[in-house]
Steps between C-alpha positions, in 0.01 A plus 500: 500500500834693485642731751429797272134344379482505909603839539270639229221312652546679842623859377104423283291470802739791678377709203147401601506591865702824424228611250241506834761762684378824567754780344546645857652090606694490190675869614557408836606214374806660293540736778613197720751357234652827465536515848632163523754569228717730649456346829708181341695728283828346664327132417464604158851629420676166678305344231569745220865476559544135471328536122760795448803332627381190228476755253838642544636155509343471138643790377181676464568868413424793693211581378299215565665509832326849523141316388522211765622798800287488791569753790351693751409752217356252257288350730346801651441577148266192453338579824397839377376320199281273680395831697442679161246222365344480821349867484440450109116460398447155375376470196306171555149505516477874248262559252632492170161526275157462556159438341103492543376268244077629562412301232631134582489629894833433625774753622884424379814630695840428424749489859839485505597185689840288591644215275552263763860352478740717358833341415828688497829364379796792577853498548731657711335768683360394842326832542252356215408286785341694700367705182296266392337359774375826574326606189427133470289493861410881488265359166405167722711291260696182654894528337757242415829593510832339255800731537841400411723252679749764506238652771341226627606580879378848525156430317399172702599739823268812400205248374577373905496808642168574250351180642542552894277809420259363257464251810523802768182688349277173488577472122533135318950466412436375171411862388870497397719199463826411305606262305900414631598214222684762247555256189364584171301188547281612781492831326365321196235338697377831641430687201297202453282523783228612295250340727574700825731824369252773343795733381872468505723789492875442338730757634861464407668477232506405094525135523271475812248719344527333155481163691167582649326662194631182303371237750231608799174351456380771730412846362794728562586843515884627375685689708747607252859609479660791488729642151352864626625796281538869532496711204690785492328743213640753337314817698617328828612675802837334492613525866130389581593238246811356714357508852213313364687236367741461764224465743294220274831324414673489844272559805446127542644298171299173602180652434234428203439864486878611438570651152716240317503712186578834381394651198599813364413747247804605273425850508602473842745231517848690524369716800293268640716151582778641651250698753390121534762352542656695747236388750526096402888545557432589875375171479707315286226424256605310204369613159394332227474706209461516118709649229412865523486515905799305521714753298318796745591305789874302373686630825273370789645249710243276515363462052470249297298456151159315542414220348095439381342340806674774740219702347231168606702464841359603855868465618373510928874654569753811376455515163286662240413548164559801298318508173478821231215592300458771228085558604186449763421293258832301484475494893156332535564227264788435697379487787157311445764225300729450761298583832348237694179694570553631813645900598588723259633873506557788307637834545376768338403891511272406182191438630384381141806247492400388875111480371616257239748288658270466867195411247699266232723298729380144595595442821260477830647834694648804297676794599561893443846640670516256734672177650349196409599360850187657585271216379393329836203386690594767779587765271145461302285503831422117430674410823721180512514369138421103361735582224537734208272337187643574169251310280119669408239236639330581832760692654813705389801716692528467862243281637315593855203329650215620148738211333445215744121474447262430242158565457165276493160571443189503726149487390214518715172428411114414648424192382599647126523297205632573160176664214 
């Protein structure tokens, strides 16, 4: 038996003793590891800079530097997560249907109930750490853990920290556990590990994502990227217009939820974009535009003419996309082409042209004069979030603890056999 066959094997029977806890030991439970977070705060930033000062050495950019950041802030941050799903009703053990059966004698209920292993493979944001083990235990399912190499100090000292209080509260260690060989071998072998994982969870990138979906024998669930768009239509508030965008675009760039393109009606076009960009230059935000927006826009400092895939790119830094349509109509093809699924905005006094775009746009959270930074496990009331699902099976936009279980059926009988 491999290391990882062994570590499957133990998170398997972890899963089985968690499923016995009581919902009032699994809360005091993540009580204690929020507690014990930010009482090694300065243990977990020693550890958090050595992965940054490797990063910089690489030449990594500043915005992954931003994703891999732990401080004092970031880590009370995850503490108040773990609070947040601690006073969240779990959904375990609810009644999703049932059914008297008088004539064949038997009552059937349908209950909501954990997976068992759930397998997440993320990148560079520690914080997603602590995320999942929360919603993980908070729905009595055992987690393994593969983040990035690029992180691997800072995640093996949270799932530490997350194991002295497992161990603390009476509560079997292998709840959470992490998997520290990085190479796409080992990573291979886990989305193979059909026999102990019940779900794995991809969040990252394209090729990680793509990568999973092409080769996990374990059912998975996409966490998608994020190309998200704001439309700009031609009854728009136009100042409303340019805060909105300057707040998707350049609150956090790093983000899946940031607004990578812009599309804009050509009604509007000549009083809109230089509205626009006069917020992006505070920022030096580079833009990518087409033919007509360039021409609008020929004198900012920071243009150039997009190419094709600028309008398929989630770019993650300063840049955007500008792209001009003539129609709504124009606009939602465009987006639903190019979009990867996941946050998409328009602005609009119309509430016929908002009607149509909210209801014809394929993407898994949609939005009406407002940023699409706003799509978020915290912002939705879901607490701390698994990930943000773009695909249609099972579960879909930010995912909270209703995505981490599944259901099975109980029938109870009297000695009943089939007429």
């Amino acid at each position: 038996m491999t290391d990882l066959q062994c570590l499957g094997k133990n998170a398997k029977q972890a899963a089985a003793s968690i499923a016995r806890l009581s919902e009032n030991t699994i809360n005091k439970t993540l009580m204690t590891a929020a507690k014990f977070l930010r009482e090694n705060a300065k243990f977990l930033i020693e550890e958090n800079t050595a992965d940054i000062d490797a990063a910089r050495s690489k030449g990594m950019t500043d915005a992954f530097i931003d994703r891999l950041t732990l401080n004092e802030k970031v880590i009370d941050g995850m503490a108040v997560g773990l609070e947040q799903v601690a006073g969240l009703k779990s959904p375990v053990g609810k009644v999703l249907y049932n059914h008297e059966n008088d004539e064949q004698g038997i009552s059937v209920v349908k209950k909501a109930v954990p997976f068992g292993v759930v397998g997440i493979i993320y990148e560079s944001r520690p914080n997603v750490t602590a995320d999942a083990f929360a919603l993980c235990f908070k729905t009595s399912n055992a987690v393994i853990l593969k983040g990035g190499s690029d992180s691997l100090r800072s995640n093996v000292a949270i799932v530490n920290v997350l194991k002295k209080a497992l161990g603390e509260c009476g509560v079997d260690k292998n709840a959470i556990s992490i998997i520290e060989d990085t190479s796409r071998e080992t990573t291979a072998e886990f989305m193979r590990l059909n026999k102990y994982v019940d779900l794995l969870i991809p969040r990252g990138g394209a090729s990680l994502i793509k990568a999973a979906v092409e080769n996990s024998t374990i059912p998975i669930i996409e966490t998608g990227t994020g190309n998200c768009h704001v439309y700009v239509d031609k009854s728009a508030d136009l100042n409303m217009a340019a805060e909105v965008i300057f707040n998707a675009k350049t609150q956090r760039y790093s983000v899946c939820n940031a607004c990578e393109s812009l599309v804009v009606h050509s009604a509007v076009l000549e009083k809109a974009l230089p509205l626009i960009a006069a917020r992006l230059k505070e920022k030096e935000v580079e833009i990518r535009a087409d033919e007509r927006a360039y021409r609008v826009l020929k004198d900012y400092p920071f243009i150039s003419t997009a190419a094709e895939e600028d309008f398929y790119t989630e770019y993650g830094g300063a840049i955007i996309s500008v792209k001009t349509v003539d129609s709504e109509d124009e606009a939602i093809a465009h987006v639903n082409e190019h979009s990867t699924h996941h946050s998409e905005s328009i602005i609009t006094a119309d509430n016929e042209a908002a009607e149509k775009f909210l209801n014809a746009i394929d993407s898994s959270s949609v939005y009406l004069n407002a940023s699409t930074r706003f799509t978020d496990g915290f912002v939705f009331g879901l607490g701390a979030e698994i990930g943000i699902s773009t695909q249609k099976l099972h579960a879909r936009g930010p995912m909270g603890l209703d995505a981490l279980v599944t259901s099975k059926y109980y029938v109870i009988g009297n000695g009943s056999v089939r007429k």
